[in-house]
PASEBA-1860 file (N, C-alpha, C; in nm, 3 decimals):
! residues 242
1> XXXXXXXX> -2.649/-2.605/-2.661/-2.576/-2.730/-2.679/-2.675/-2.846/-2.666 ~ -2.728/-2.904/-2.798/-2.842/-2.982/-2.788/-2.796/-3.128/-2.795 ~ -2.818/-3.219/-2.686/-2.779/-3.376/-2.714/-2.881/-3.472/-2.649 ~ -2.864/-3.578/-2.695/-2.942/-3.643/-2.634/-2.868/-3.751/-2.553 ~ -2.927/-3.776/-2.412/-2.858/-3.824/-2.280/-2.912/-3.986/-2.293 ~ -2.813/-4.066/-2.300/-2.817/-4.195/-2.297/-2.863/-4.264/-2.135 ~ -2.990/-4.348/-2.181/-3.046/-4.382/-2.103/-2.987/-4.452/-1.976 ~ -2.848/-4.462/-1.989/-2.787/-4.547/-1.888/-2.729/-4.472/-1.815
9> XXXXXXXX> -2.636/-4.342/-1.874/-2.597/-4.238/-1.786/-2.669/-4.131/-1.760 ~ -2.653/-4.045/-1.603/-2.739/-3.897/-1.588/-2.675/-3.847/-1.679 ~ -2.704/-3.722/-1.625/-2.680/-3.619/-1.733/-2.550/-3.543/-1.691 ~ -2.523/-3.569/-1.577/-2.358/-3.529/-1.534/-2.257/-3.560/-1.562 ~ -2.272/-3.699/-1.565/-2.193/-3.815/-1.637/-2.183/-3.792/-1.789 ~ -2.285/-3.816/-1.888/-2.285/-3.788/-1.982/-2.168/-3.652/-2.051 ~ -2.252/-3.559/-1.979/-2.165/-3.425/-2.024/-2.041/-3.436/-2.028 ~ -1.976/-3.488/-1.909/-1.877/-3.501/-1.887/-1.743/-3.588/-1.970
17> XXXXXXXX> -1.848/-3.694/-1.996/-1.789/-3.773/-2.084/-1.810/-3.717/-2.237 ~ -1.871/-3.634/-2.315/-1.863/-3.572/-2.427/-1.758/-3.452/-2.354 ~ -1.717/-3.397/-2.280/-1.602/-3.322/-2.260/-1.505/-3.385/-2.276 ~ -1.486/-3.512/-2.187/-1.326/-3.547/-2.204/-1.301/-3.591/-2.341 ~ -1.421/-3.620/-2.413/-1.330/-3.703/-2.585/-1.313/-3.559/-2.675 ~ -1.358/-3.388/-2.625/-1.334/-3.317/-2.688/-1.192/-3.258/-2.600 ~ -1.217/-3.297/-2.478/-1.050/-3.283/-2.446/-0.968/-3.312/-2.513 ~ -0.940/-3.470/-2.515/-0.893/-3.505/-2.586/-0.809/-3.486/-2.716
25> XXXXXXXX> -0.915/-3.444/-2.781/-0.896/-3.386/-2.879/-0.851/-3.256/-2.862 ~ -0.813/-3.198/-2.795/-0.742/-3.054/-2.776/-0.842/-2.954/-2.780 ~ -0.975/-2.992/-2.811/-1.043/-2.878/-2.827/-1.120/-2.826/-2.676 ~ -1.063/-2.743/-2.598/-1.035/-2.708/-2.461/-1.176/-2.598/-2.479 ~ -1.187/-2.561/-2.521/-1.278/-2.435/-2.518/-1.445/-2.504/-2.491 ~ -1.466/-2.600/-2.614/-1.599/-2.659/-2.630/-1.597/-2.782/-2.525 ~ -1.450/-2.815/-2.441/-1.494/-2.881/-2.361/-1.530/-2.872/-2.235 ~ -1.471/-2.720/-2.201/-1.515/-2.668/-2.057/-1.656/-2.654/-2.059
33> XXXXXXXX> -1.682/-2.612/-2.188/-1.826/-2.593/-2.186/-1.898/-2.750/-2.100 ~ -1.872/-2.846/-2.202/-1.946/-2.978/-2.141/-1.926/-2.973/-1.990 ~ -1.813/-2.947/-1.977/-1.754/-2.941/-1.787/-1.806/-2.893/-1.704 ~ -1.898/-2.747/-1.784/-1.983/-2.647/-1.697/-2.108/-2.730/-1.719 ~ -2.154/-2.748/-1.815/-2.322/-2.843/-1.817/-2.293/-2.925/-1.706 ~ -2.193/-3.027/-1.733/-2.204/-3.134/-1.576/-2.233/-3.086/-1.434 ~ -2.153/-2.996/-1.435/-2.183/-2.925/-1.322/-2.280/-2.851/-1.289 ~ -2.339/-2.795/-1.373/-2.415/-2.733/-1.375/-2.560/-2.876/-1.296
41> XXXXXXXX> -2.570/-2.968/-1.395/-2.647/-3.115/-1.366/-2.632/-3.155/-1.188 ~ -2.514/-3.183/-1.163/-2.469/-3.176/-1.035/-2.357/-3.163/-0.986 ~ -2.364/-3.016/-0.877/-2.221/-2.932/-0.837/-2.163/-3.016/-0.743 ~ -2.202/-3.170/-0.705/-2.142/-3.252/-0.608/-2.050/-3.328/-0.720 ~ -2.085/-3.301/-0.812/-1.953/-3.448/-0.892/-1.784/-3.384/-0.920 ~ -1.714/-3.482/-0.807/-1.585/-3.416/-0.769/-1.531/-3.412/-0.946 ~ -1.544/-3.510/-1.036/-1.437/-3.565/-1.149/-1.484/-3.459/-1.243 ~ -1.593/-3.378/-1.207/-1.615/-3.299/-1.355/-1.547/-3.127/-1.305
49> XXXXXXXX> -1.544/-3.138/-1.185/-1.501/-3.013/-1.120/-1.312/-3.020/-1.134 ~ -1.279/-3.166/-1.152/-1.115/-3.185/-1.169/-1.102/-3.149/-1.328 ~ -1.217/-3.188/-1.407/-1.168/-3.213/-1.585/-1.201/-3.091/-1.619 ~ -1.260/-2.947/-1.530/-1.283/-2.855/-1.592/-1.169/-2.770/-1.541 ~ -1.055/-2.777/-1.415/-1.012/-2.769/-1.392/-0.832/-2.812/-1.513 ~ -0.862/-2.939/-1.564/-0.752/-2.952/-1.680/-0.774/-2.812/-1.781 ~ -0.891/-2.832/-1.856/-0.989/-2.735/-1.948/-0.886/-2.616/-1.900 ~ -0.920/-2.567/-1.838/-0.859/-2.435/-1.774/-0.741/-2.418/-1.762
57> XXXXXXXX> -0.688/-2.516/-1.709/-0.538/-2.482/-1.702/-0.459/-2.511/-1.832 ~ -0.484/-2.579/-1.945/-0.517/-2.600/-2.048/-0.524/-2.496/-2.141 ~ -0.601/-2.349/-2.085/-0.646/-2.264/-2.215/-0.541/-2.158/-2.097 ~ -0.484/-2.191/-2.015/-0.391/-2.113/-1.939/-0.459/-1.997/-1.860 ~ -0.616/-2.073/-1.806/-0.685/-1.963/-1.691/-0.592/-2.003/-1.550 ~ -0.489/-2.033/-1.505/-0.458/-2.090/-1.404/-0.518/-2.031/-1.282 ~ -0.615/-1.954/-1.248/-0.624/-1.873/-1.157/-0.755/-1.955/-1.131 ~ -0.871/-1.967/-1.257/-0.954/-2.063/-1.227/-0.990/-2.164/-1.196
65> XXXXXXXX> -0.834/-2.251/-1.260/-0.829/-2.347/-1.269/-0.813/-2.439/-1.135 ~ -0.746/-2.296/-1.038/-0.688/-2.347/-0.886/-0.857/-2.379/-0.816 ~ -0.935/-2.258/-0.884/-1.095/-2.244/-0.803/-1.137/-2.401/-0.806 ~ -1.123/-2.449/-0.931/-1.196/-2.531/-0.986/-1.156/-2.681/-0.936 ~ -1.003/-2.665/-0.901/-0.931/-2.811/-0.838/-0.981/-2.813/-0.720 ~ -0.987/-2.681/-0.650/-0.990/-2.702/-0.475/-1.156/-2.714/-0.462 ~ -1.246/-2.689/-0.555/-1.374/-2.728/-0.525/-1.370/-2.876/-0.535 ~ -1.294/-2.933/-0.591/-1.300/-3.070/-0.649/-1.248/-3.173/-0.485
73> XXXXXXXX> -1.134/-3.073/-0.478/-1.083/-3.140/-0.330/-1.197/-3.138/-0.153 ~ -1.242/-3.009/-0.209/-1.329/-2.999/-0.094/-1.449/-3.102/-0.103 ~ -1.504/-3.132/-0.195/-1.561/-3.251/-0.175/-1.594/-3.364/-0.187 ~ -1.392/-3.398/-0.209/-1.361/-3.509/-0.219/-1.175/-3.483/-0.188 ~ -1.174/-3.495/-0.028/-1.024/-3.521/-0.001/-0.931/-3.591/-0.072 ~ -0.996/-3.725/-0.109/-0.841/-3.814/-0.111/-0.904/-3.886/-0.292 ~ -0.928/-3.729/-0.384/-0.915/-3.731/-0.508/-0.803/-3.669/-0.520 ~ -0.711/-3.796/-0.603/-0.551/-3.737/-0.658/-0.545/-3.673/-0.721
81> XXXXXXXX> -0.595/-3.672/-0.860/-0.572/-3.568/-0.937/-0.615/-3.428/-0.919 ~ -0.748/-3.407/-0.772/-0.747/-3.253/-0.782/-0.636/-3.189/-0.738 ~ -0.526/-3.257/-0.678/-0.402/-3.268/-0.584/-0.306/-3.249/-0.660 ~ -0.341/-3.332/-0.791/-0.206/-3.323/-0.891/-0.239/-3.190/-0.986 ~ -0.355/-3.208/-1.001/-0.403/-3.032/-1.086/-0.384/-2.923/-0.991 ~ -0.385/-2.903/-0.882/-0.336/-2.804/-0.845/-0.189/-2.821/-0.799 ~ -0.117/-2.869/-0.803/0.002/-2.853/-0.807/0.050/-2.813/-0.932 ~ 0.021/-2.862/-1.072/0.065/-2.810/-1.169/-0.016/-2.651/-1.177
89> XXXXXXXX> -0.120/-2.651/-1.152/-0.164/-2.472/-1.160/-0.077/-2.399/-1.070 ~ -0.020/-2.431/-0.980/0.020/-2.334/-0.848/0.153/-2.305/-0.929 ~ 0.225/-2.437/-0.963/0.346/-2.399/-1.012/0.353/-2.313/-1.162 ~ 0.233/-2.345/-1.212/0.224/-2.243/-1.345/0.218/-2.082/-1.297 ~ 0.144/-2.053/-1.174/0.160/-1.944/-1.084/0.275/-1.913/-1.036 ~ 0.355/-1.976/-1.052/0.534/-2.014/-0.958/0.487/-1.944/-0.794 ~ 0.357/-2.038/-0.764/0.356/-2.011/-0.626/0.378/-2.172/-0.563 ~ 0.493/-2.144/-0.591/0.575/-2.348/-0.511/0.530/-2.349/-0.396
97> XXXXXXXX> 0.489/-2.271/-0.291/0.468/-2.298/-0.162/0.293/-2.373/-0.189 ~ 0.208/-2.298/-0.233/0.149/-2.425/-0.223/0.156/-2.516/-0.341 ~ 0.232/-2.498/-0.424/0.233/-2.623/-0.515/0.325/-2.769/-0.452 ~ 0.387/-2.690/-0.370/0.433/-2.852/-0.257/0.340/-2.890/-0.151 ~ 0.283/-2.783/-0.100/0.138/-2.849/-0.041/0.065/-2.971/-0.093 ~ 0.016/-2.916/-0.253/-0.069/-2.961/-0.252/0.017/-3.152/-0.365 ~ 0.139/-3.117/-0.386/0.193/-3.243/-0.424/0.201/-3.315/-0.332 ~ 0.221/-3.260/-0.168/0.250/-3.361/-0.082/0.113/-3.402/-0.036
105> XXXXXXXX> -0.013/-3.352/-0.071/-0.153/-3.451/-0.071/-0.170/-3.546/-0.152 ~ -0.078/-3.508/-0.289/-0.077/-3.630/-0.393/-0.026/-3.771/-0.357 ~ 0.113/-3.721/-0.297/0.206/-3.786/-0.279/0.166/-3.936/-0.128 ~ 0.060/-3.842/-0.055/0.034/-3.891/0.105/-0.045/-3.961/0.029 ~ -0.167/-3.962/-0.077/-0.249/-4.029/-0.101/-0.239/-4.141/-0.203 ~ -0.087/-4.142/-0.271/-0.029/-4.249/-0.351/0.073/-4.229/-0.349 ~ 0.137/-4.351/-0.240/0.259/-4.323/-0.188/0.337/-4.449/-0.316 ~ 0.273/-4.469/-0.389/0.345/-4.602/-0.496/0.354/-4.534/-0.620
113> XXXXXXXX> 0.305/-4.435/-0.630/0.316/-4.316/-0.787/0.448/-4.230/-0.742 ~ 0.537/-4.275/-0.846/0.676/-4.232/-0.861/0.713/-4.098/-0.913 ~ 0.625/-4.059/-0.982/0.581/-3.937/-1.044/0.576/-3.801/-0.924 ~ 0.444/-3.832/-0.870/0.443/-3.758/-0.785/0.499/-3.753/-0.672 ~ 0.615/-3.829/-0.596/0.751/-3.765/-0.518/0.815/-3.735/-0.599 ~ 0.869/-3.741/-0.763/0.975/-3.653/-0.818/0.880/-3.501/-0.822 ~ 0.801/-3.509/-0.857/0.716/-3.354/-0.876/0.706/-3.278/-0.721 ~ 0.685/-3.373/-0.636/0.682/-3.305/-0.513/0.847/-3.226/-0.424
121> XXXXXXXX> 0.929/-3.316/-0.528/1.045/-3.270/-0.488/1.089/-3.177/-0.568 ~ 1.084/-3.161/-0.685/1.053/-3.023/-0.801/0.983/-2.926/-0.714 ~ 0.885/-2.924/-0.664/0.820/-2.813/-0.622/0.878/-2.734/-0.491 ~ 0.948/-2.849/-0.411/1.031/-2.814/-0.337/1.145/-2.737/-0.355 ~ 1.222/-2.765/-0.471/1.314/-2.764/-0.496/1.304/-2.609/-0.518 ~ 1.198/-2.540/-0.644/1.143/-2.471/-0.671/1.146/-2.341/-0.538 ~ 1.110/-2.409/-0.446/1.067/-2.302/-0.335/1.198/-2.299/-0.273 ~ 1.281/-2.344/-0.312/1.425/-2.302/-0.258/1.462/-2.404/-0.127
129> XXXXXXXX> 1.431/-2.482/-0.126/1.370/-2.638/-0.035/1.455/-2.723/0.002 ~ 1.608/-2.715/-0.064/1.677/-2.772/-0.103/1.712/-2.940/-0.064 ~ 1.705/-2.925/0.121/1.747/-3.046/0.169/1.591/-3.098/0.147 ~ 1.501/-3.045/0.184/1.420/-3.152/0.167/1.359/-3.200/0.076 ~ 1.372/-3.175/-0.030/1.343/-3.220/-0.194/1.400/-3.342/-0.190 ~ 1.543/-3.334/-0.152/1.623/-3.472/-0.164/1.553/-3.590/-0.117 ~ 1.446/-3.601/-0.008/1.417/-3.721/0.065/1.299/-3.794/-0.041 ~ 1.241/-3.671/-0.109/1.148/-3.697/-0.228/1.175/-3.783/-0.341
137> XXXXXXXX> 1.267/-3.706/-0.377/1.396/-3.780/-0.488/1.436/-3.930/-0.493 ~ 1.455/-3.930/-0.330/1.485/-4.082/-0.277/1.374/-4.168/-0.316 ~ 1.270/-4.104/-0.229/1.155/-4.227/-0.259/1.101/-4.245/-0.386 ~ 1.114/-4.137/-0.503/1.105/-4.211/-0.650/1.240/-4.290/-0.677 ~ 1.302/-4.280/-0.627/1.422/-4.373/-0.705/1.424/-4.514/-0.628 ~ 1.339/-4.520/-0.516/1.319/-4.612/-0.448/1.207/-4.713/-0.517 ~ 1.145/-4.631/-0.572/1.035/-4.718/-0.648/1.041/-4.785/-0.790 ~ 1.126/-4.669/-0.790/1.241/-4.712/-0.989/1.368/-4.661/-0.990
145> XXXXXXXX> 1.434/-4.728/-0.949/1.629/-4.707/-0.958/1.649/-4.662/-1.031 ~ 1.577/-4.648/-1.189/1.660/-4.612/-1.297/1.577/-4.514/-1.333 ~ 1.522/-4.467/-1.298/1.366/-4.324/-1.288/1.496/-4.209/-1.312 ~ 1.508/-4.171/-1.427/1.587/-4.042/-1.489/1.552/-3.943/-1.402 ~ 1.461/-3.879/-1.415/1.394/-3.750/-1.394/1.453/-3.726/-1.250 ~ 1.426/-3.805/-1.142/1.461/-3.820/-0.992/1.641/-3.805/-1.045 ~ 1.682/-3.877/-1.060/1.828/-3.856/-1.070/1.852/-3.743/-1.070 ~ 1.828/-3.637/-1.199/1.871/-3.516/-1.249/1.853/-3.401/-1.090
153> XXXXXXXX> 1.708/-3.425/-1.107/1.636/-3.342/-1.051/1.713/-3.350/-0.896 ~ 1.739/-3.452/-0.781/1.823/-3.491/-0.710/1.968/-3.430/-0.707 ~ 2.009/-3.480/-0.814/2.189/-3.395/-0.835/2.186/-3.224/-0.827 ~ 2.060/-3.195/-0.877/2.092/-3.070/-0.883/2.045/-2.994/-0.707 ~ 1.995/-3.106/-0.652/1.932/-3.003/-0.559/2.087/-3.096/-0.427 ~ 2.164/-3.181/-0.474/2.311/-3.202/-0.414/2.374/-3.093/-0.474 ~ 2.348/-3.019/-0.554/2.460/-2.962/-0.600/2.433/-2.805/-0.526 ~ 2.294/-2.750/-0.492/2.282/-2.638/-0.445/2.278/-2.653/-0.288
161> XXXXXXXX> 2.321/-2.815/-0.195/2.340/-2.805/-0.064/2.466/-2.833/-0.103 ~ 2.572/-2.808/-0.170/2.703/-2.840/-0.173/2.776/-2.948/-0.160 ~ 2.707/-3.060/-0.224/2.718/-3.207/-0.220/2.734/-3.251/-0.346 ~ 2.887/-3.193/-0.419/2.913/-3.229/-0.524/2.942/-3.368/-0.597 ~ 2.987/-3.467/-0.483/3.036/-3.589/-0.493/2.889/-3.720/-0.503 ~ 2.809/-3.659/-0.434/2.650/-3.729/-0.415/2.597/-3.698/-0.597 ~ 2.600/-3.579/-0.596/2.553/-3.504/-0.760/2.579/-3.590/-0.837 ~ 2.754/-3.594/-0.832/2.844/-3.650/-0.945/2.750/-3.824/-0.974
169> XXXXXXXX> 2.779/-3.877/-0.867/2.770/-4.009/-0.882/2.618/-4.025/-0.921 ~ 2.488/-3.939/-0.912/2.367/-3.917/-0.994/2.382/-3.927/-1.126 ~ 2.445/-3.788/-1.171/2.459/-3.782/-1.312/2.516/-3.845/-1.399 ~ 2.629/-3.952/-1.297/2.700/-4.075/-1.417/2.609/-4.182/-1.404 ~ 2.516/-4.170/-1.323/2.406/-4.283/-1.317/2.343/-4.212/-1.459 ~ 2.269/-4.124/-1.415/2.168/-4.087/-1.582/2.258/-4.111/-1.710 ~ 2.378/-4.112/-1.714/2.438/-4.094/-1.846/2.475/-4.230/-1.874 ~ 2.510/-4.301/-1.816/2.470/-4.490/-1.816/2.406/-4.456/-1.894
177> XXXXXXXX> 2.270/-4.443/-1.875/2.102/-4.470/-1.893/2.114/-4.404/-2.039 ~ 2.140/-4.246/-2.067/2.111/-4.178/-2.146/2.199/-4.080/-2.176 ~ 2.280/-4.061/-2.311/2.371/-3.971/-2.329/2.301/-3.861/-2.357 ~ 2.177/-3.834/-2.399/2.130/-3.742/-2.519/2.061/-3.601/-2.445 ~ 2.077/-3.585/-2.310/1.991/-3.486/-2.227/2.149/-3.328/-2.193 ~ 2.119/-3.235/-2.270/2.225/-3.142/-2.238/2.211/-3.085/-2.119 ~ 2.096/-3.077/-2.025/2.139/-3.018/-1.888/2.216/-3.144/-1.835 ~ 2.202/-3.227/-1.802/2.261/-3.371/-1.722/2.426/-3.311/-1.761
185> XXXXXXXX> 2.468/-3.295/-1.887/2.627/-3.241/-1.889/2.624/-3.077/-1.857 ~ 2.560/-3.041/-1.844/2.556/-2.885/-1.779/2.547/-2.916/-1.656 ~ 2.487/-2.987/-1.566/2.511/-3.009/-1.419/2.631/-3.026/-1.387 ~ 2.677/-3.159/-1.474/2.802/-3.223/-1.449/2.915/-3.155/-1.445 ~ 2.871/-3.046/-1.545/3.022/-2.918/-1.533/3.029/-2.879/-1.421 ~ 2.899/-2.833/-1.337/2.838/-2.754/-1.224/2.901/-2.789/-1.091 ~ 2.857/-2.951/-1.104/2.942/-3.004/-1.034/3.107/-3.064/-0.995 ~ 3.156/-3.089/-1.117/3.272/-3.039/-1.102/3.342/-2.940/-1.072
193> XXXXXXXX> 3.349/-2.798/-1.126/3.369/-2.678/-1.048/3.354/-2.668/-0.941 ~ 3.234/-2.704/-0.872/3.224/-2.690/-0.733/3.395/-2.767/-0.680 ~ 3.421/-2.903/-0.760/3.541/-2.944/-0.670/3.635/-2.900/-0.744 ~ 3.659/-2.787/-0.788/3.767/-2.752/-0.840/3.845/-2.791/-0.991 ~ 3.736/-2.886/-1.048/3.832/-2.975/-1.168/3.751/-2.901/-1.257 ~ 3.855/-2.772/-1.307/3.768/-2.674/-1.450/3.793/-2.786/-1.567 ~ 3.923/-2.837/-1.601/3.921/-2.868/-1.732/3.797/-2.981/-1.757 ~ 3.754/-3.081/-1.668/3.663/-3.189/-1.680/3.557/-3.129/-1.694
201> XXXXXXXX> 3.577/-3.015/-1.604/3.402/-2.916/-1.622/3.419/-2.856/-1.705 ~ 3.478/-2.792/-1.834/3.506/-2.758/-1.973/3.439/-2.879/-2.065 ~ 3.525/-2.999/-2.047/3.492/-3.094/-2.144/3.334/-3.184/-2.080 ~ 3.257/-3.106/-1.984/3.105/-3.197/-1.995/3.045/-3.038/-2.039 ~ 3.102/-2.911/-2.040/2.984/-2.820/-2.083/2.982/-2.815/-2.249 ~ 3.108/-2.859/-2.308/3.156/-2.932/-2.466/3.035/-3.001/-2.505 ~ 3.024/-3.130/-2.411/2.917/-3.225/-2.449/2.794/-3.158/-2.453 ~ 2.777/-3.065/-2.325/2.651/-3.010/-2.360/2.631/-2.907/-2.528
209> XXXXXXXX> 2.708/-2.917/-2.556/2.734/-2.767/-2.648/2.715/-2.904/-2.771 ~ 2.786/-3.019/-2.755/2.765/-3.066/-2.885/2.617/-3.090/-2.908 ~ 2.537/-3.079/-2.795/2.406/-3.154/-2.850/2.355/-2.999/-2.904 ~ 2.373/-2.888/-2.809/2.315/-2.727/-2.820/2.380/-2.680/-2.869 ~ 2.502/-2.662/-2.965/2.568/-2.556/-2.983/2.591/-2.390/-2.954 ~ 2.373/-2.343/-2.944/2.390/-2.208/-2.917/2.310/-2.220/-2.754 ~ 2.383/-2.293/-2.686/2.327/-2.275/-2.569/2.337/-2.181/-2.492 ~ 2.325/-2.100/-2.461/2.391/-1.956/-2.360/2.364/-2.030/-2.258
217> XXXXXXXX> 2.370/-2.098/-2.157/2.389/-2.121/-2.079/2.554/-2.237/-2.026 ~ 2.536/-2.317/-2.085/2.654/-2.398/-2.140/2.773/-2.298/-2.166 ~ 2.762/-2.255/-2.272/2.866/-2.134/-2.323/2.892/-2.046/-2.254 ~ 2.833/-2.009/-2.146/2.865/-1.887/-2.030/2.929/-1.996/-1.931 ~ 2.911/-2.131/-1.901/2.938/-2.213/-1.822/3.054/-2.240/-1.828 ~ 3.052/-2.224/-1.944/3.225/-2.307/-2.028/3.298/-2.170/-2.014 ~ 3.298/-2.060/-2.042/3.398/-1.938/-2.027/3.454/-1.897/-1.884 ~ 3.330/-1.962/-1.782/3.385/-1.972/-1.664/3.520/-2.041/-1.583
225> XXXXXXXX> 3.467/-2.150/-1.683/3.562/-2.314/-1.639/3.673/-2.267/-1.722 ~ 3.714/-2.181/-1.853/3.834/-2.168/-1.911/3.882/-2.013/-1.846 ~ 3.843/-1.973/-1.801/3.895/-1.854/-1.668/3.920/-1.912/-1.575 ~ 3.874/-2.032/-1.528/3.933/-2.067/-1.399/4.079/-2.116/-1.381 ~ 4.087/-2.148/-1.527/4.185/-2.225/-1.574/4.305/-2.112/-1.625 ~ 4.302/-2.054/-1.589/4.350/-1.912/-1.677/4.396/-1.890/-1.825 ~ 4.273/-1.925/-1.911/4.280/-1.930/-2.015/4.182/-1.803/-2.116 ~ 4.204/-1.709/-2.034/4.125/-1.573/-2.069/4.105/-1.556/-2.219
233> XXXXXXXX> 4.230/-1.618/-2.303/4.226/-1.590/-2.449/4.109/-1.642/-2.537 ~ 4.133/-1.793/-2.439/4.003/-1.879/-2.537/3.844/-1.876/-2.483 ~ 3.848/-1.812/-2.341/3.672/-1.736/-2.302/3.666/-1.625/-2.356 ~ 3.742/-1.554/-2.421/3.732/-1.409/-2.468/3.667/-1.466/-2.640 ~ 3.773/-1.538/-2.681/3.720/-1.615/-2.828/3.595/-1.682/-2.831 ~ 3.487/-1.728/-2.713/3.364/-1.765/-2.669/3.288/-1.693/-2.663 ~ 3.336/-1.577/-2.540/3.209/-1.473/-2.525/3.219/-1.365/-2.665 ~ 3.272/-1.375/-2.784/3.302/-1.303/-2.913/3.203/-1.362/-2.952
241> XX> 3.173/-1.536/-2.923/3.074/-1.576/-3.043/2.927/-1.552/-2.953 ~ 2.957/-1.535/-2.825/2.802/-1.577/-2.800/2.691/-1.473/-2.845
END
């Protein structure tokens, strides 16, 4: 890999920076390469040990990719993104236990990025976390009231501590905001059932169905809510089509 190194940057720097514009460009393969030259130049530079770490998780090495974040963290604690790259590798691993670890280093180290308490509460959520995802949830919606993602993500983890009425009043918040998302009316069924009202939870798994029609999830949702209702004829005429 022959180039010539501009007199203003080393050669760590350099590399690095011909990696990220082939990042960029999607081309992941020829850019780890640059990622390894940097490093190779010098194994102290935390940002080339994080971008070879994207590279990787990227061409879906996630296993390396974890090597490659936590070298990045080790010598350099309170770099976010090796924090935020390994949280997305861990969870590509669906090992949530430390993928909430390592969101809640994200999270401790930018407590004003809204992003990372909804992700940290995803990862929670993930690990079966339930109540305490919620406090996560809070503090992105604390930072943006109208932050979708926190809403959803929130209702559903009211809806698996049995806090259907908290849920509810989430998801008519998101649907204010946005009609067009079919889980948000697949919750909403979810949550209704929980209080007993099948037919309302029929007509939001509908909505979901109008955006999905072949949703199997929705459609198994909805045969529930018309059994509850004792309407066996018309879930039997459902589970025929699914």
């Amino acid at each position: 890999m022959a180039t010539t190194i501009g007199a203003s940057e080393d050669a760590a720097t350099y590399y690095d920076h011909l990696g990220l514009k082939l990042y960029s460009a999607r081309n992941y393969t020829e850019a780890l390469d640059y990622f390894n030259s940097s490093i190779d130049q010098d194994a102290s530079y935390a940002e080339a040990w994080v971008h070879r770490g994207d590279a990787l998780r990227a061409l879906r090495q996630y296993n390396a990719s974890v090597d490659s974040y936590q070298r990045a963290a080790e010598i350099d604690g309170a770099l976010v993104p090796a924090w935020a790259g390994l949280t997305e590798s861990y969870a590509a691993l669906k090992d949530y236990a430390n993928a909430s670890l390592a969101a809640a280093n994200a999270t401790s180290l930018s407590p004003k990025n809204k992003y990372y308490w909804q992700r940290e509460g995803q990862m929670l959520q993930m690990a079966g976390r339930f109540p305490e995802s919620l406090s996560r949830f809070s503090q992105a919606l604390a930072l943006d009231a109208s932050y979708k993602d926190a809403m959803l993500y929130q209702a559903l983890s009211y809806i698996a501590a049995g806090d259907s009425t908290q849920a509810l009043a989430l998801l008519d918040q998101y649907l204010a905001l946005d009609h067009s998302n079919k889980v948000v009316y697949n919750a909403r069924g979810m949550a209704l059932e929980a209080e007993g009202r099948y037919a309302e939870a029929a007509r939001a798994y509908d909505k979901a169905l109008e955006i999905d029609p072949k949703w199997r999830t929705a459609l198994g949702n909805r045969m529930h809510a018309l059994l509850a209702q004792g309407k066996g004829s018309e879930a039997m005429e459902l589970f025929l089509k699914v």
